[in-house]
C-alpha positions as CSV (number, residue, x, y, z in Angstrom):
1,X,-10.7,29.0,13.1
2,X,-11.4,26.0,15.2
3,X,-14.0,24.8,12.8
4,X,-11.2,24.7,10.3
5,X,-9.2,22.9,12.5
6,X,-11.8,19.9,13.3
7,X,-12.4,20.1,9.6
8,X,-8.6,19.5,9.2
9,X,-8.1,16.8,11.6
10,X,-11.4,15.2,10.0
11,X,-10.5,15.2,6.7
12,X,-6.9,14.8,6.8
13,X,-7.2,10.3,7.4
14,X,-9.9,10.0,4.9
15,X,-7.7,11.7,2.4
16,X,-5.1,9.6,2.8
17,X,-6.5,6.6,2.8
18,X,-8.6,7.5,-0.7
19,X,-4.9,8.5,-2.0
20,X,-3.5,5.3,-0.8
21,X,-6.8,3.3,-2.5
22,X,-6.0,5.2,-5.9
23,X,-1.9,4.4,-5.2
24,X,-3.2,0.6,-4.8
25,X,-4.5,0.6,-8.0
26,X,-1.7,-0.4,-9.5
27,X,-1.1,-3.5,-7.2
28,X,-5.1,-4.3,-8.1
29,X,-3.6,-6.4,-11.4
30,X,-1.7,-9.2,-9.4
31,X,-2.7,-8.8,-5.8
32,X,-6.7,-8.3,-6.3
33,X,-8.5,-4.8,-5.7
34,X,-8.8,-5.7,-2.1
35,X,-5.4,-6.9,-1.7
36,X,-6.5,-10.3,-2.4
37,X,-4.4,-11.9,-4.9
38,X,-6.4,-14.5,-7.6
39,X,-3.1,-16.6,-8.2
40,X,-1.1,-18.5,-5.8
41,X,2.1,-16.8,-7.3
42,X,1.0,-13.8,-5.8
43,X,0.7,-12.9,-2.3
44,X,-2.0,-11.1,-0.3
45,X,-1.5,-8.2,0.9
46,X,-4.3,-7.3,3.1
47,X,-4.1,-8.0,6.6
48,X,-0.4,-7.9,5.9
49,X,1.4,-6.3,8.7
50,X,2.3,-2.9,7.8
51,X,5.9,-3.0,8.9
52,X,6.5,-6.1,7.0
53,X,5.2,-4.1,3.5
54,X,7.6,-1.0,3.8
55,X,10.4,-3.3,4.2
56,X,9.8,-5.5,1.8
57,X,8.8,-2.7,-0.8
58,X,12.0,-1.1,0.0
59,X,14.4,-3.9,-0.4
60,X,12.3,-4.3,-3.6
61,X,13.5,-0.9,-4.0
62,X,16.8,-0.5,-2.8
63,X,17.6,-4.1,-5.0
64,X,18.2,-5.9,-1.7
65,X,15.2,-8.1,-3.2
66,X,14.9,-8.6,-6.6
67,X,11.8,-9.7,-8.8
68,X,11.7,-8.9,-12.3
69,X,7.7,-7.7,-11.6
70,X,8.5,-5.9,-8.2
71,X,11.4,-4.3,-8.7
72,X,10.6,-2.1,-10.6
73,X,6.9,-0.7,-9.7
74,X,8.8,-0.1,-6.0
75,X,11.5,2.1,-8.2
76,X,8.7,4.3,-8.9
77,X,7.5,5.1,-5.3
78,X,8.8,7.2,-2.7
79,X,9.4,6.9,1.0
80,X,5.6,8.2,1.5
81,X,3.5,6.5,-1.2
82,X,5.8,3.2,0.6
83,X,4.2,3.9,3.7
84,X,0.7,4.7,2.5
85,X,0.2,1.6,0.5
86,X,1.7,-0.2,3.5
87,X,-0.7,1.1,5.7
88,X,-3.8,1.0,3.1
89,X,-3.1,-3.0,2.7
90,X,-2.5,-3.5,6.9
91,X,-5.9,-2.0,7.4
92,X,-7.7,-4.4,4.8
93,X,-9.4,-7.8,5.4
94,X,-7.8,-10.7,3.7
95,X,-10.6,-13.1,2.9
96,X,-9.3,-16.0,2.6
């Protein structure tokens, strides 16, 4: 039982984080596969504080921010995948 439990606790983060990676794919097209957007249109998101990304992905949800390219890619995530990718981008290194 308590090697379960370390196996658990072990596991647990780098599951997350590999779901959050595979979540960020999406965001890979105009924000870079490292969170480093290409185009100056675009932001960065890595290094981005994580408190800053859930609530601008939920005003992007809720319509309290509107973009026609944002909008509605946050409309398809939930509270959690929100705070994943949040925390997945925070935890990157912005390059430039």
């Amino acid at each position: 039982m308590k090697n379960l439990i370390i196996a658990v606790v072990v596991l647990l983060p780098s599951l997350s984080f590999a779901d959050a990676k595979a979540k960020a794919a999406q965001c890979a097209a105009c924000h870079g596969a490292e969170g480093v957007s290409g185009a100056p249109i675009w932001p960065n998101l890595a290094g981005q504080k994580k408190d800053y990304l859930v609530k601008q992905m939920k005003d992007f949800k809720s319509g309290a921010r509107k973009d026609p390219l944002m909008s509605p890619q946050a409309a398809m995530l939930s509270d959690a995948d929100i705070a994943d990718l949040a925390a997945y981008f925070s935890g990157l290194k912005c390059g430039k």
